[in-house]
C-alpha positions in Angstrom: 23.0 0.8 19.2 24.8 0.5 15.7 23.7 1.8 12.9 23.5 0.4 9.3 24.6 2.7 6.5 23.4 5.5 8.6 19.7 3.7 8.9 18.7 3.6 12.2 18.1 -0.3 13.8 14.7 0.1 14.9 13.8 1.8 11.1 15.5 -1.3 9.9 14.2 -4.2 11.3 11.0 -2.7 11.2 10.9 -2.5 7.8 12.4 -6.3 7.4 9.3 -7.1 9.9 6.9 -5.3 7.5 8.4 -7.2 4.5 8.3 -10.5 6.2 4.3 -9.8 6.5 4.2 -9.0 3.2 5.9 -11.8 2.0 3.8 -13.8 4.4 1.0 -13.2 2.0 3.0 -13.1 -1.2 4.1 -16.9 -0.5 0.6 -18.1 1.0 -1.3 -16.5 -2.7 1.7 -17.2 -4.5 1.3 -20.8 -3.2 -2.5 -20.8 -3.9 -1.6 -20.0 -7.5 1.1 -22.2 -7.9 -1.4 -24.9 -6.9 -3.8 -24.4 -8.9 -2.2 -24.2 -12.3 0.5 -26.8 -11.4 -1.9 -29.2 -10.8 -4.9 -27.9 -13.0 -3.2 -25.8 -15.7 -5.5 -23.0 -14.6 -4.4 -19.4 -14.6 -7.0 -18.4 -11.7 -7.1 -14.5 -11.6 -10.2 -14.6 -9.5 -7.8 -15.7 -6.7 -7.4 -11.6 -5.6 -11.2 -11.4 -5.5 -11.4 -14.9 -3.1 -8.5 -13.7 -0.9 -10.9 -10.1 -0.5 -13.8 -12.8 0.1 -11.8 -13.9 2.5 -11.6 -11.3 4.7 -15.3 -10.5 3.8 -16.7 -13.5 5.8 -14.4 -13.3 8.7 -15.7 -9.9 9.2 -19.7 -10.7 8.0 -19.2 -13.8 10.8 -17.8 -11.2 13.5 -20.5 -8.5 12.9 -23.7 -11.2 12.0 -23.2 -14.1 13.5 -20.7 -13.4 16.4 -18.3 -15.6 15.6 -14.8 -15.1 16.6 -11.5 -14.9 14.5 -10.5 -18.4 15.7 -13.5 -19.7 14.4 -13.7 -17.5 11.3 -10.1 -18.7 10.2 -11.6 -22.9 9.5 -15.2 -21.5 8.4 -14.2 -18.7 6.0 -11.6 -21.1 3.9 -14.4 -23.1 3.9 -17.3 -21.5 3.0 -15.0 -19.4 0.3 -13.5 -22.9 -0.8 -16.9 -24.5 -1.5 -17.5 -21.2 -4.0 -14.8 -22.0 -5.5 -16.0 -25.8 -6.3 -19.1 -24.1 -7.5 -17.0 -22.3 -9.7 -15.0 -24.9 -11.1 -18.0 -27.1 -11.8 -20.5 -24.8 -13.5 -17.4 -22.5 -15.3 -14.0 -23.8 -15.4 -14.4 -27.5 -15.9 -16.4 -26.9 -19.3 -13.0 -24.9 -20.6 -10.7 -27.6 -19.3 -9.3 -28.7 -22.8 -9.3 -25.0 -24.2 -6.0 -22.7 -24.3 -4.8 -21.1 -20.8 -6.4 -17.9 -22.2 -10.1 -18.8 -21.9 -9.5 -19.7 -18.5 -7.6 -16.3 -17.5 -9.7 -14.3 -19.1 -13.0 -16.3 -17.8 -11.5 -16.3 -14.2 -10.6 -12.1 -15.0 -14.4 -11.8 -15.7 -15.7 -13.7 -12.7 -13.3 -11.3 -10.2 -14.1 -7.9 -11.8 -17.9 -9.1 -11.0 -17.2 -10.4 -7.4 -15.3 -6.9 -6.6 -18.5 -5.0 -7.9 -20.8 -6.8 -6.2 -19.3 -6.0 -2.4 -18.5 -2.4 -3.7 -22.2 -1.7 -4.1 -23.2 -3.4 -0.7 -19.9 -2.2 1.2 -18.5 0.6 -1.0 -15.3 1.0 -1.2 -13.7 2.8 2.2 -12.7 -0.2 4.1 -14.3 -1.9 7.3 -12.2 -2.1 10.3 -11.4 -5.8 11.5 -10.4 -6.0 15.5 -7.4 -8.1 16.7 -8.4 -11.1 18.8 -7.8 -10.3 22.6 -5.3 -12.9 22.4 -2.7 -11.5 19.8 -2.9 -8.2 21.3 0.3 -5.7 22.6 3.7 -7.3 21.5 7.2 -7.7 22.9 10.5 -5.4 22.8 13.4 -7.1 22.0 15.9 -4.3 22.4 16.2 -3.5 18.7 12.3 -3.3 18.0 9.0 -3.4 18.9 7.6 -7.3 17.7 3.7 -7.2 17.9 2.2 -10.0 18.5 -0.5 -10.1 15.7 2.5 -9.6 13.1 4.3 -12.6 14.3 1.2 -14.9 14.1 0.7 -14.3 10.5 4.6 -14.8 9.7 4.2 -18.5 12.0 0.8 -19.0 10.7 1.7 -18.3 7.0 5.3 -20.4 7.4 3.4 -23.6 8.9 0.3 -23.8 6.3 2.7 -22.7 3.7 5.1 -26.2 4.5 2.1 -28.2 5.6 0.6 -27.8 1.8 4.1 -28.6 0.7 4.1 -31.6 2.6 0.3 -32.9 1.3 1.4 -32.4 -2.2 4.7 -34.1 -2.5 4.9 -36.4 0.4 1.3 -38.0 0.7 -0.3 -40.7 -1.8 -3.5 -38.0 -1.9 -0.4 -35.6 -3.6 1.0 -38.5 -5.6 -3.1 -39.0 -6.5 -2.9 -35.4 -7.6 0.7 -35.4 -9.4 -0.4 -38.8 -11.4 -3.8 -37.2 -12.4 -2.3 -33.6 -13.8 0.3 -36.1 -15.7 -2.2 -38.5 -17.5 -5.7 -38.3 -16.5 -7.3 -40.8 -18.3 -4.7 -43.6 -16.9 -5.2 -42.4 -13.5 -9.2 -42.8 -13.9 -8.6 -46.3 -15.5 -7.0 -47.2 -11.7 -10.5 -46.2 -9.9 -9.2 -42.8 -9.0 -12.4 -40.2 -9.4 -10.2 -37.8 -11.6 -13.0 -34.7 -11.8 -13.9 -34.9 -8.2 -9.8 -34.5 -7.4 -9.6 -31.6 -9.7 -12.7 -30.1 -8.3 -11.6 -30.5 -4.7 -7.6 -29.2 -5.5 -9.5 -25.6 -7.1 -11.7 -25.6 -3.7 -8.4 -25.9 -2.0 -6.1 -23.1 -3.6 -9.5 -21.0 -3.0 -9.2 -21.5 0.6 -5.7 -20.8 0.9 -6.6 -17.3 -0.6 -9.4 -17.0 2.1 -7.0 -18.0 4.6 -4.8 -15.3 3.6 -7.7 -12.6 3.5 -8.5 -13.9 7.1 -5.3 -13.3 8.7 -5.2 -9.5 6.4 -8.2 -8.4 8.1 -7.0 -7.2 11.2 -3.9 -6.2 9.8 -5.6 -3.6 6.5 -9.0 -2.7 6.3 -11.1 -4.7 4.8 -12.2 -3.6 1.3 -13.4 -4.9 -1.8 -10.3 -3.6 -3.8 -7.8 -5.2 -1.7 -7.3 -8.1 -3.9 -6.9 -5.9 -6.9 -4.2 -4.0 -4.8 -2.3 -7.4 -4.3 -3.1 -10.5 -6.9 -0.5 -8.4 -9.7 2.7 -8.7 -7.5 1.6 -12.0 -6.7 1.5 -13.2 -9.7 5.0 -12.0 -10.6 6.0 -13.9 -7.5 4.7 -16.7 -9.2 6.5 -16.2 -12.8 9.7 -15.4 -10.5 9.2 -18.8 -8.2 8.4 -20.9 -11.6 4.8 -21.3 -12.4 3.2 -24.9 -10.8 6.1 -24.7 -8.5 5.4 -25.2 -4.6 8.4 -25.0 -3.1 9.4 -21.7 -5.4 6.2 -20.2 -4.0 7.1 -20.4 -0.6 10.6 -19.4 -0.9 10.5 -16.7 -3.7 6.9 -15.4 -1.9 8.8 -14.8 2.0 12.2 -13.6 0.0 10.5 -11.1 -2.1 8.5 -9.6 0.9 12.3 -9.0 2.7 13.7 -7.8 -0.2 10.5 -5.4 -1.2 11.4 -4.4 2.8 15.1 -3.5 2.8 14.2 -1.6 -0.8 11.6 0.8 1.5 15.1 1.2 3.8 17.7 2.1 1.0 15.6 3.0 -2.2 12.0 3.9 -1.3 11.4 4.5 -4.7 12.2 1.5 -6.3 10.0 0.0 -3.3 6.9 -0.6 -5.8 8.8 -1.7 -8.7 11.7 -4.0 -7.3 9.6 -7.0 -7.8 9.0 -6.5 -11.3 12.2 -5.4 -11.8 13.6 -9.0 -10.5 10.8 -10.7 -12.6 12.2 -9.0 -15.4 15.9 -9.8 -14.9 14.8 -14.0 -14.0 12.9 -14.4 -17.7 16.0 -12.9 -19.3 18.2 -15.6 -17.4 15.8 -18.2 -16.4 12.3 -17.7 -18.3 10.9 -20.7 -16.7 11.8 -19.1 -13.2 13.9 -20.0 -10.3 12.5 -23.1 -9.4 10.2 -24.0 -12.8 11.2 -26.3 -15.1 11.2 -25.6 -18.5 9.0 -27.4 -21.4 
């Protein structure tokens, strides 16, 4: 089998695999984010904490209620998304015409409570999550080992991941959404409920954070700091994609996770930092960011 620059195949592609995972996630958040302040102008840093929540009610569902991880991927974006409507109606709808900052740093405060609270009830070790019976073992293709778990998250990520895309720029619900973050009170004055549409779009970047925590939890153990660990290179993913953009999301969030990948391969490490690195060198070129579009 060849080899690469010395690098061994299987050490290769497996490390592109482990990047495609990781930018499985980075373009779902990413996405999320991109949602919620594109369409809401709200910088939502609680969005590590609701991805950990997540995970959280997948695994309180297995162990309490004995529901399965089929089941636990519709209820806990759901349960996790109506927190998040709660959250937008008793906090961030009373800030809505204040600076970005009251919302970041309101949003900043409401995560560094929700961590605490499930590090005193779980602390802080992590809580093993099984993988479904279904997704189990895995195919070799010759170069590499493909398990079947990992693929499911790349498919599952890629297919929610368009399917938003599609909602928001090809539906009249989207165009609902577009025409309300563009002039509000205009959109009211055609019998369009304005609040309720904002409410609903936070529950629904919420969810996709919870989504994303489900389809972690068999992958890392499940831990109240593993939003923390996650929501900073997201949000350079954002800045890189263009903040508000979808499409940039998706793209920048999968391309980033392959290119974090083949840094692990040739420069572990720069591994940690190559993100930053590239966020750094799109503000000096582009400060609005690949896909954004500047003021």
């Amino acid at each position: 089998m060849f080899e690469l620059l010395g690098i061994p195949p299987q050490a290769l592609f497996g490390q592109l695999l482990l990047g495609l995972i990781n930018g499985s996630f980075y373009a779902i958040l990413s996405l999320g984010l991109a949602v919620i302040f594109g369409l809401l102008n709200i910088i939502n840093f609680t969005h590590g904490a609701q991805y950990m929540m997540g995970a959280f009610v997948a695994w309180m569902c297995l162990n309490y209620l004995g529901v399965n991880y089929w089941a636990a991927l519709v209820l806990a974006p759901v349960i996790v998304g109506f927190t998040g409507v709660i959250i937008e109606r008793l906090f961030l709808s009373r800030i809505a015409h204040l600076d970005h900052l009251y919302g970041l740093l309101l949003t900043f405060g409401l995560a560094l409570i929700i961590q605490g609270l499930f590090r005193n009830s779980y602390g802080s070790s992590g809580l093993p999550y099984q993988i479904p019976d279904a997704l189990r073992g895995g195919y070799n293709l010759g170069f590499m080992f493909l398990p079947t778990y990992r693929a499911w998250v790349v498919v599952a990520s890629l297919i929610v991941c368009l399917a938003t895309w599609f909602m928001i720029e090809k539906t009249k619900l989207g165009a609902y959404l577009r025409a309300a973050t563009e002039n509000a009170t205009l959109t009211q004055a055609f019998g369009i409920n304005v609040p309720l549409l904002v409410t609903l779009t936070y529950g629904f970047g919420v969810a996709l954070a919870a989504f994303a925590g489900v389809l972690a939890a068999p992958i890392y153990s499940v831990n109240p700091n593993m939003g923390a660990d996650l929501i900073i290179v997201v949000f350079a993913v954002v800045v890189i994609g263009g903040m508000g953009s979808i499409m940039g999301a998706i793209v920048t969030g999968f391309s980033l996770g392959l290119v974090e990948g083949l840094t692990k391969v040739f420069y572990p490490e720069a591994s940690a930092t190559v993100i930053f690195i590239i966020m750094v060198l799109v503000l000096l070129v582009k400060p609005a960011g690949l896909f954004g579009r500047a003021a």
